[in-house]
mmCIF file of the N, C-alpha and C atoms, coordinates in Angstrom:
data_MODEL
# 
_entry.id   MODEL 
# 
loop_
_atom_site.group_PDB 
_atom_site.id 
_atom_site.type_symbol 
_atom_site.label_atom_id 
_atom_site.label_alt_id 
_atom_site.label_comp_id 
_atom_site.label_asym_id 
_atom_site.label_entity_id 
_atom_site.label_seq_id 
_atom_site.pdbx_PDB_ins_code 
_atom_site.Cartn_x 
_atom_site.Cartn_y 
_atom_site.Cartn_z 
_atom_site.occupancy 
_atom_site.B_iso_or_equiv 
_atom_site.pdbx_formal_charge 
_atom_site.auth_seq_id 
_atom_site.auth_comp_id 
_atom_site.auth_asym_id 
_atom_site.auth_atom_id 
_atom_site.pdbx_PDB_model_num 
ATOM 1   N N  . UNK A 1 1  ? 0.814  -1.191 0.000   1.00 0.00 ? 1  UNK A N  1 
ATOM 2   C CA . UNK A 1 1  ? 0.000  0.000  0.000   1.00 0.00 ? 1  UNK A CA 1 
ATOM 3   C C  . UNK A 1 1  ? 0.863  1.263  0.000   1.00 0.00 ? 1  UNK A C  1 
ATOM 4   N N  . UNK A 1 2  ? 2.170  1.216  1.365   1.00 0.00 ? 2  UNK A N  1 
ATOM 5   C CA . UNK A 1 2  ? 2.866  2.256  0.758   1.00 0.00 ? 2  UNK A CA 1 
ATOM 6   C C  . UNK A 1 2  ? 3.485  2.397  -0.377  1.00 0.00 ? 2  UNK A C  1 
ATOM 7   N N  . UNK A 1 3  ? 3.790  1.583  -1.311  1.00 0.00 ? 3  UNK A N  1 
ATOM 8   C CA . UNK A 1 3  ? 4.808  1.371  -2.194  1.00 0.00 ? 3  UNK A CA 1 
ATOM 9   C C  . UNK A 1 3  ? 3.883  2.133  -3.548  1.00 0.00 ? 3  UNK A C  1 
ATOM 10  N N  . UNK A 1 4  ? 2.458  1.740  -3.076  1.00 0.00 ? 4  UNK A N  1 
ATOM 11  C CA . UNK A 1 4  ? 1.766  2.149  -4.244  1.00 0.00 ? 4  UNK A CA 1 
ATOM 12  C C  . UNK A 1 4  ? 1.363  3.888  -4.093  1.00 0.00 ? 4  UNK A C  1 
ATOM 13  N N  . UNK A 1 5  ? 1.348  4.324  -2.506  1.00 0.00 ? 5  UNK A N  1 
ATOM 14  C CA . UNK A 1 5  ? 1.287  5.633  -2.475  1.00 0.00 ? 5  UNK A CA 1 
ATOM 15  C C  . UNK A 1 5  ? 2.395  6.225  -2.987  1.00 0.00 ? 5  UNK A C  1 
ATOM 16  N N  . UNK A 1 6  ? 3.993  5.831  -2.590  1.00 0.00 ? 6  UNK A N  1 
ATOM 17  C CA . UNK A 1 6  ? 4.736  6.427  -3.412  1.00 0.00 ? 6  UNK A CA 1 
ATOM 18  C C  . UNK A 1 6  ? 4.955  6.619  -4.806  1.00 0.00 ? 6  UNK A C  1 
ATOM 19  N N  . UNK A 1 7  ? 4.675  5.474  -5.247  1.00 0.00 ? 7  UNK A N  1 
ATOM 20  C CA . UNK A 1 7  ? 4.492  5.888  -6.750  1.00 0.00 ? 7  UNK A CA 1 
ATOM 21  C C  . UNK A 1 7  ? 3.774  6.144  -7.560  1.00 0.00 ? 7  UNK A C  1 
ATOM 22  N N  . UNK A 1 8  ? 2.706  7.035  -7.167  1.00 0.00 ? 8  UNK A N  1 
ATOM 23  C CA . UNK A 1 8  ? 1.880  7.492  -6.912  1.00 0.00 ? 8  UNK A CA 1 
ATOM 24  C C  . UNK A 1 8  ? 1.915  9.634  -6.912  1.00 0.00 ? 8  UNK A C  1 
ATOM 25  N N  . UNK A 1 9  ? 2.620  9.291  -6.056  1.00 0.00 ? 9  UNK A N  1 
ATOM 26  C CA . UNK A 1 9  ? 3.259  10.937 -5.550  1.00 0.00 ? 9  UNK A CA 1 
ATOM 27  C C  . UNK A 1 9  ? 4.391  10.890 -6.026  1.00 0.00 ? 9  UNK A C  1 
ATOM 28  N N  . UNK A 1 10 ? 5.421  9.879  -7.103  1.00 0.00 ? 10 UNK A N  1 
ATOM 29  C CA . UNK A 1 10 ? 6.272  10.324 -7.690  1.00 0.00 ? 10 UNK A CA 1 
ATOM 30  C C  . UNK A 1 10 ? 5.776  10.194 -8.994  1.00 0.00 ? 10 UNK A C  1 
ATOM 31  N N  . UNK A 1 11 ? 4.684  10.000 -9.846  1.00 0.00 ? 11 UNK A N  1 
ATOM 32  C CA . UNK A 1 11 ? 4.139  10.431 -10.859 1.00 0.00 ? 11 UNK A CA 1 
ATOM 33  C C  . UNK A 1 11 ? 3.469  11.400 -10.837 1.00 0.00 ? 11 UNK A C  1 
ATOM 34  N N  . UNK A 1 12 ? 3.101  11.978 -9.715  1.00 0.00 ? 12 UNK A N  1 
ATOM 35  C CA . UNK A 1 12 ? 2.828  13.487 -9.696  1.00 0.00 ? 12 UNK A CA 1 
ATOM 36  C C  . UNK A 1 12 ? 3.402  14.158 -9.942  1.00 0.00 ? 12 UNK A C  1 
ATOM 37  N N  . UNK A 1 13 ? 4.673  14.267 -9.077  1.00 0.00 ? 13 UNK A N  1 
ATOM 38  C CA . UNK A 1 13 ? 5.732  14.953 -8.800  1.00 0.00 ? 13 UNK A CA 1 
ATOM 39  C C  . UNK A 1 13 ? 6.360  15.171 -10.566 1.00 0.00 ? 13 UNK A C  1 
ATOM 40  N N  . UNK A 1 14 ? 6.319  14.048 -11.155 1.00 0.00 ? 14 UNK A N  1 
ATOM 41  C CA . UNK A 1 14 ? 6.558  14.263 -12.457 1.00 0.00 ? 14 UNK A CA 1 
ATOM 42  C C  . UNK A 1 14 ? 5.699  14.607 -13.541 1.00 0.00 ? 14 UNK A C  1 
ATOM 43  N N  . UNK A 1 15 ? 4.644  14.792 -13.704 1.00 0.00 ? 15 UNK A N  1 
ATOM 44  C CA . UNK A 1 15 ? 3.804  15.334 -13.904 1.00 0.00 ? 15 UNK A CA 1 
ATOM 45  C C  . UNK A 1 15 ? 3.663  16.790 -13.826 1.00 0.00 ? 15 UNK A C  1 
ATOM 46  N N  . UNK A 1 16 ? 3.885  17.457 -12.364 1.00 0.00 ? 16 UNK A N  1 
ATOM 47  C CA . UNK A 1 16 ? 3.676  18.910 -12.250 1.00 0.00 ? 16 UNK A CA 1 
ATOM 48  C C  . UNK A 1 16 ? 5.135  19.039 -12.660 1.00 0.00 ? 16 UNK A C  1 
ATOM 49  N N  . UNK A 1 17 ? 6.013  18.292 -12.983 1.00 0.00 ? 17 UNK A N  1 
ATOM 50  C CA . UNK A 1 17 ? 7.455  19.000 -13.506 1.00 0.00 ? 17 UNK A CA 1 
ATOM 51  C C  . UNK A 1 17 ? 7.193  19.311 -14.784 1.00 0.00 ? 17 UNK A C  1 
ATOM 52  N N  . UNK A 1 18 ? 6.919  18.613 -15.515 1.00 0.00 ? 18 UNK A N  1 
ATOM 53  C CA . UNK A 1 18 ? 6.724  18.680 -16.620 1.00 0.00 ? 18 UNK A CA 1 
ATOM 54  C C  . UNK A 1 18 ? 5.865  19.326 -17.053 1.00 0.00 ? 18 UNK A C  1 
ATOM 55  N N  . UNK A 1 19 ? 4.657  19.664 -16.639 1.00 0.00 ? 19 UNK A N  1 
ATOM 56  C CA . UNK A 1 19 ? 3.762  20.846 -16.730 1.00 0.00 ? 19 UNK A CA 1 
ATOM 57  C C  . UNK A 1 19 ? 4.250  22.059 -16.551 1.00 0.00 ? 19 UNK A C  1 
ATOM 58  N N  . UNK A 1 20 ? 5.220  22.774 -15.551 1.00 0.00 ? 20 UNK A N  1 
ATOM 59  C CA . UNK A 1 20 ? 5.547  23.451 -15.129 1.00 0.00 ? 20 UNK A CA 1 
ATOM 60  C C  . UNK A 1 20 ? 6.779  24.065 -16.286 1.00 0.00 ? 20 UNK A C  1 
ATOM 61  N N  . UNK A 1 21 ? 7.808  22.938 -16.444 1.00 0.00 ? 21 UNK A N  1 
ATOM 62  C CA . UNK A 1 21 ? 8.274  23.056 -17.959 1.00 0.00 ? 21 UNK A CA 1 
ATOM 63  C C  . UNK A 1 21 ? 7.874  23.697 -19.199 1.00 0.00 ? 21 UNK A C  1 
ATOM 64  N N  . UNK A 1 22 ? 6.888  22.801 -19.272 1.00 0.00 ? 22 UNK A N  1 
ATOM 65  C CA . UNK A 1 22 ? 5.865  23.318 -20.783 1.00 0.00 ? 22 UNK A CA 1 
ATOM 66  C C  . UNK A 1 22 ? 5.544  24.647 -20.337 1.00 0.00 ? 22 UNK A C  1 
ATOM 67  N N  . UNK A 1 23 ? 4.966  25.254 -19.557 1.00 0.00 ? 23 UNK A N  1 
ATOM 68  C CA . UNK A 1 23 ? 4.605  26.415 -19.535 1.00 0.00 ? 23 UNK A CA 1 
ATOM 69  C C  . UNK A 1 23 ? 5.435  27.552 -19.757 1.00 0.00 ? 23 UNK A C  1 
ATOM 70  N N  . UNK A 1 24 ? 6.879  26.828 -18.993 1.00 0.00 ? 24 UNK A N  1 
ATOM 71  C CA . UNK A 1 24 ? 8.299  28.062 -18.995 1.00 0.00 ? 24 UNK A CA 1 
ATOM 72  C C  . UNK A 1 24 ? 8.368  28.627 -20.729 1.00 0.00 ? 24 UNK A C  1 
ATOM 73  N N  . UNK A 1 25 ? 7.984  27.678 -21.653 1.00 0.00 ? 25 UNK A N  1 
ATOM 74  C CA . UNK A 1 25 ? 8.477  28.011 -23.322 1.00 0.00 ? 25 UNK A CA 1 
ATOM 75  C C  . UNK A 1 25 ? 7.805  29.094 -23.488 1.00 0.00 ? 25 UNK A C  1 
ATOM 76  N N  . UNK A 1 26 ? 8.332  29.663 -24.273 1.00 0.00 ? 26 UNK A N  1 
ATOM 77  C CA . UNK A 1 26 ? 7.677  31.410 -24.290 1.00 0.00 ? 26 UNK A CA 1 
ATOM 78  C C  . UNK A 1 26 ? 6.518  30.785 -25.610 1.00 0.00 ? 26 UNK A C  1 
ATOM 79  N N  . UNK A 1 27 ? 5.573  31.777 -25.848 1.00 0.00 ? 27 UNK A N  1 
ATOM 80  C CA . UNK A 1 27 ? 4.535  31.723 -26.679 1.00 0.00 ? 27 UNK A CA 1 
ATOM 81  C C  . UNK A 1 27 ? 5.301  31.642 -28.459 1.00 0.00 ? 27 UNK A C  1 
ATOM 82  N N  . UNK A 1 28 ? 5.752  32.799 -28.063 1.00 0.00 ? 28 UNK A N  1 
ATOM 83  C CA . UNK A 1 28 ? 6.789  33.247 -29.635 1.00 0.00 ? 28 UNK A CA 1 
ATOM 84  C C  . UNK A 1 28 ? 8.210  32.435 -29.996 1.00 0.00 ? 28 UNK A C  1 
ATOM 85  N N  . UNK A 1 29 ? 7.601  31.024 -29.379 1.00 0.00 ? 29 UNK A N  1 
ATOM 86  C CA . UNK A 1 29 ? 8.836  30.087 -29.754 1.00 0.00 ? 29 UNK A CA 1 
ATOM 87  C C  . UNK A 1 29 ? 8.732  29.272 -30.907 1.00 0.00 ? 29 UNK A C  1 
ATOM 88  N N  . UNK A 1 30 ? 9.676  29.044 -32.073 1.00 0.00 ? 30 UNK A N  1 
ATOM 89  C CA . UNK A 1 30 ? 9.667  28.460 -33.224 1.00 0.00 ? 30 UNK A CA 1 
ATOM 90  C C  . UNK A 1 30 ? 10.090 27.159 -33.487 1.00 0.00 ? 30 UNK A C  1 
ATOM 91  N N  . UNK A 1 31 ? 9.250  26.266 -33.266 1.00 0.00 ? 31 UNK A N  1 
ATOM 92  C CA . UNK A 1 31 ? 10.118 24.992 -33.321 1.00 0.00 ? 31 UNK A CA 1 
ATOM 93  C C  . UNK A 1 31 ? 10.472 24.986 -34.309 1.00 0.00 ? 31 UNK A C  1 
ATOM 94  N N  . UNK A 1 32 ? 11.504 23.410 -34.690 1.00 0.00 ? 32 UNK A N  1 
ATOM 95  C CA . UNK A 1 32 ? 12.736 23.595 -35.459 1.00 0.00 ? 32 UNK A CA 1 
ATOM 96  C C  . UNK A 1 32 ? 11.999 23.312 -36.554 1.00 0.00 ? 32 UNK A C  1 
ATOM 97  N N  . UNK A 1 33 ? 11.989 23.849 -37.558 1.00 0.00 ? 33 UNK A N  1 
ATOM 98  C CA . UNK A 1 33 ? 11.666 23.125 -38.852 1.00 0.00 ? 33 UNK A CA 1 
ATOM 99  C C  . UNK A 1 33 ? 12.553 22.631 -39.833 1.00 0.00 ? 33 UNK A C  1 
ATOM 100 N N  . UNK A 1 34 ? 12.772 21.242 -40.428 1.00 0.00 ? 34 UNK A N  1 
ATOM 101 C CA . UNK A 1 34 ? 12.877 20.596 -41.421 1.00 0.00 ? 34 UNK A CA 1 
ATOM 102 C C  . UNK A 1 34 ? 12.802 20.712 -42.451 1.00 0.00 ? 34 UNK A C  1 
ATOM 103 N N  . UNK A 1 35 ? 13.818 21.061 -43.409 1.00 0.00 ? 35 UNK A N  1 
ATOM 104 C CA . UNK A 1 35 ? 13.289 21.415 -44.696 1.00 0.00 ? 35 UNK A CA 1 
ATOM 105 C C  . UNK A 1 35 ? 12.632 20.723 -45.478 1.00 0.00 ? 35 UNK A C  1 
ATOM 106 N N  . UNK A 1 36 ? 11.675 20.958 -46.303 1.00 0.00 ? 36 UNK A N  1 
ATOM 107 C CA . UNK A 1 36 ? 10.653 20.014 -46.602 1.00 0.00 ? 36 UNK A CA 1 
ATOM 108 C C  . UNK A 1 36 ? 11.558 18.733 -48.038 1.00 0.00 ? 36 UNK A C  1 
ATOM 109 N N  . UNK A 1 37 ? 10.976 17.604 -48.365 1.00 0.00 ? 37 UNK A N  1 
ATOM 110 C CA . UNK A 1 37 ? 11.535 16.774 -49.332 1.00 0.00 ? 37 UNK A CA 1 
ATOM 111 C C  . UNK A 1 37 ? 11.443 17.857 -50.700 1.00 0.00 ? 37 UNK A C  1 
ATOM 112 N N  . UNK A 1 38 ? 12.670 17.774 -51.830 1.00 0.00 ? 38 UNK A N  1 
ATOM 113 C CA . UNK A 1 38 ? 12.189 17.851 -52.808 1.00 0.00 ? 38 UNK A CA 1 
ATOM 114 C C  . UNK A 1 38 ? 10.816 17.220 -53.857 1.00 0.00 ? 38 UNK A C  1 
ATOM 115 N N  . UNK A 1 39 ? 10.608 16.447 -53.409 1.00 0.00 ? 39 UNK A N  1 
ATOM 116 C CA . UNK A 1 39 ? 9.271  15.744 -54.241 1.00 0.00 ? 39 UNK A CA 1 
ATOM 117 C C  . UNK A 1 39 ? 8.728  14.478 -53.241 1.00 0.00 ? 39 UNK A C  1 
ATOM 118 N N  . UNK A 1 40 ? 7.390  14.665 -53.586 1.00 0.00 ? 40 UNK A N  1 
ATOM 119 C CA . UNK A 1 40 ? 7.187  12.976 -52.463 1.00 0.00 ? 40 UNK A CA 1 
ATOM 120 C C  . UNK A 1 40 ? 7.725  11.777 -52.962 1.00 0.00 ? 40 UNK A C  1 
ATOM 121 N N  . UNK A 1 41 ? 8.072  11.972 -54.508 1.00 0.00 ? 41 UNK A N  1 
ATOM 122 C CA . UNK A 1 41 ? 8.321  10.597 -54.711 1.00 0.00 ? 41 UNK A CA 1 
ATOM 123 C C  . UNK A 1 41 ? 9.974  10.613 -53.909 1.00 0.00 ? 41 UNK A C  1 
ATOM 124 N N  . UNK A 1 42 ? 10.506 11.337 -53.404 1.00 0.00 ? 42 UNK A N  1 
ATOM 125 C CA . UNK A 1 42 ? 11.818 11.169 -53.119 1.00 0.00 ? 42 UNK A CA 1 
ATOM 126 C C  . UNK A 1 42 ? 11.461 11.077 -51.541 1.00 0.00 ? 42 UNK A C  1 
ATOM 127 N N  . UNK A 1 43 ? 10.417 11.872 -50.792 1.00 0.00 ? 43 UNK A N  1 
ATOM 128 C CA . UNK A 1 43 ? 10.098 11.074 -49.394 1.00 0.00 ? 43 UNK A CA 1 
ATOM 129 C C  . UNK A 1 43 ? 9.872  9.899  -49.673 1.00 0.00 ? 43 UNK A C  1 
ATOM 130 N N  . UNK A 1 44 ? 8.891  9.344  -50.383 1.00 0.00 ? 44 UNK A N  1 
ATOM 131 C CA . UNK A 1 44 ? 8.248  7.767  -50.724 1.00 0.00 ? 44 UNK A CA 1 
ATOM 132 C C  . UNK A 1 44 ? 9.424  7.218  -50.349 1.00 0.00 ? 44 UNK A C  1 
ATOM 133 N N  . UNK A 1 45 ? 10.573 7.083  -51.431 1.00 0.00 ? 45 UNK A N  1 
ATOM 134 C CA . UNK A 1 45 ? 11.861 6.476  -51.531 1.00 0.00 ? 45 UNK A CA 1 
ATOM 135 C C  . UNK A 1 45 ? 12.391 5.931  -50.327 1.00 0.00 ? 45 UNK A C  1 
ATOM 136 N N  . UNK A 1 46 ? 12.277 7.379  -49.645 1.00 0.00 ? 46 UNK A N  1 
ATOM 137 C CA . UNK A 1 46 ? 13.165 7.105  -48.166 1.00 0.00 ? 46 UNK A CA 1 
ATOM 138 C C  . UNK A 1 46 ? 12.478 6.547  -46.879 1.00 0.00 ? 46 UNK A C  1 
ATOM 139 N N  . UNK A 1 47 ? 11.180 6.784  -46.853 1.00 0.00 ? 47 UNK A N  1 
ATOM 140 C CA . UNK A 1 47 ? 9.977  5.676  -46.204 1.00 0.00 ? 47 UNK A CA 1 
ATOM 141 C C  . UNK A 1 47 ? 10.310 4.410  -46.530 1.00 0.00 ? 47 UNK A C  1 
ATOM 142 N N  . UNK A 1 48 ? 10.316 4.184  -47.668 1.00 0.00 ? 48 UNK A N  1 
ATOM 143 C CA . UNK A 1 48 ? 10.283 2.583  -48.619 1.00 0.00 ? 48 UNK A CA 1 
ATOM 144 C C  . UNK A 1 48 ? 11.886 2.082  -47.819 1.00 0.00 ? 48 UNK A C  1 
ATOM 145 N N  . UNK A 1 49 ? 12.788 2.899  -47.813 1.00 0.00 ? 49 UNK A N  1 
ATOM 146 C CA . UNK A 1 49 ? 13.973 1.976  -47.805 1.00 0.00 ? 49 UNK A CA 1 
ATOM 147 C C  . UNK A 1 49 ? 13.892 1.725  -46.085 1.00 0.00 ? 49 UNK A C  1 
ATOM 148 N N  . UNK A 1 50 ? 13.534 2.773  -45.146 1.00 0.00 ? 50 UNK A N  1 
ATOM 149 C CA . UNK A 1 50 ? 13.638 2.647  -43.910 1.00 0.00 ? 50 UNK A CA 1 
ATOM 150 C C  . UNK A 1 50 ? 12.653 1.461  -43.756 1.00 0.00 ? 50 UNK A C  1 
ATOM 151 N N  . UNK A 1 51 ? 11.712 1.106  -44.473 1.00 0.00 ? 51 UNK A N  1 
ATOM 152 C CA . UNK A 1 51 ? 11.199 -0.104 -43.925 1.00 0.00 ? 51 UNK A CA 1 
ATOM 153 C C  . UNK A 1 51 ? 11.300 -1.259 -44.498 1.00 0.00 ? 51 UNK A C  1 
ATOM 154 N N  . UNK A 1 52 ? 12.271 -1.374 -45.627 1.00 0.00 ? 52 UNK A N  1 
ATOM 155 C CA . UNK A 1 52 ? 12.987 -2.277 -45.992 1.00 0.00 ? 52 UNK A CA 1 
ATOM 156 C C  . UNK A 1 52 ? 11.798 -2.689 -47.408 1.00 0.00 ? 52 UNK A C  1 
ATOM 157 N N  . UNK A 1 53 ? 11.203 -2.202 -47.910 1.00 0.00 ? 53 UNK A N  1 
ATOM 158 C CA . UNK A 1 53 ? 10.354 -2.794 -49.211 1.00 0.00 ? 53 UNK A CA 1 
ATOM 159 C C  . UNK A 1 53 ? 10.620 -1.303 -50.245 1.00 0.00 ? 53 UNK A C  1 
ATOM 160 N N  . UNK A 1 54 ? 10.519 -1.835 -51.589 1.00 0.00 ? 54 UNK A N  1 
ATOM 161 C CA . UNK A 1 54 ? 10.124 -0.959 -52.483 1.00 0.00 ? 54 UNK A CA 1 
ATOM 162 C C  . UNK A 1 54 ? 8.936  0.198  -52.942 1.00 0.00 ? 54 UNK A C  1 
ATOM 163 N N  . UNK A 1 55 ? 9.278  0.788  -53.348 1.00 0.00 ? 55 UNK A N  1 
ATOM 164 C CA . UNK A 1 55 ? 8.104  1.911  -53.544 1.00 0.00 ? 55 UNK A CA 1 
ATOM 165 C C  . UNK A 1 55 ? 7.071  0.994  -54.292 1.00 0.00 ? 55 UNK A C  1 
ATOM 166 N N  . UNK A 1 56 ? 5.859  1.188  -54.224 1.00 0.00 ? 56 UNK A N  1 
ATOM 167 C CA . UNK A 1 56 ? 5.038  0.670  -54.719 1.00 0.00 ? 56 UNK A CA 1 
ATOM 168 C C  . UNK A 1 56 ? 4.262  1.754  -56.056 1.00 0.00 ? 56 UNK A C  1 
ATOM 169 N N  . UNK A 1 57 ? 4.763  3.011  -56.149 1.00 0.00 ? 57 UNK A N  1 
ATOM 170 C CA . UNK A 1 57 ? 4.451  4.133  -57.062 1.00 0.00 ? 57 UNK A CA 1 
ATOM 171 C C  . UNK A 1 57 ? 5.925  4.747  -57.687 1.00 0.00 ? 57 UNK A C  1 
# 
């Protein structure tokens, strides 16, 4: 029973950290962006090989 209150109040504890976190990011923050693929068929490509089969288009 204690074992389950503690972990319990240490998923809180992590919880309001992480809430508390998220809030610190300012509004006017830019996440990173990725430059986009030249063409989908050249994303397709690189989908296709990371999962080990051929493009099907």
């Amino acid at each position: 029973m204690i074992r389950l209150l503690l972990a319990g109040t240490f998923a809180f504890l992590i919880y309001r950290l992480a809430r508390r976190m998220i809030d610190e990011v300012p509004d006017n923050f830019d996440p990173l962006l990725l430059p986009a693929p030249r063409s989908d068929r050249e994303a397709l490509r690189r989908q296709s090989a990371a999962m080990g089969v051929d493009p099907k288009r």
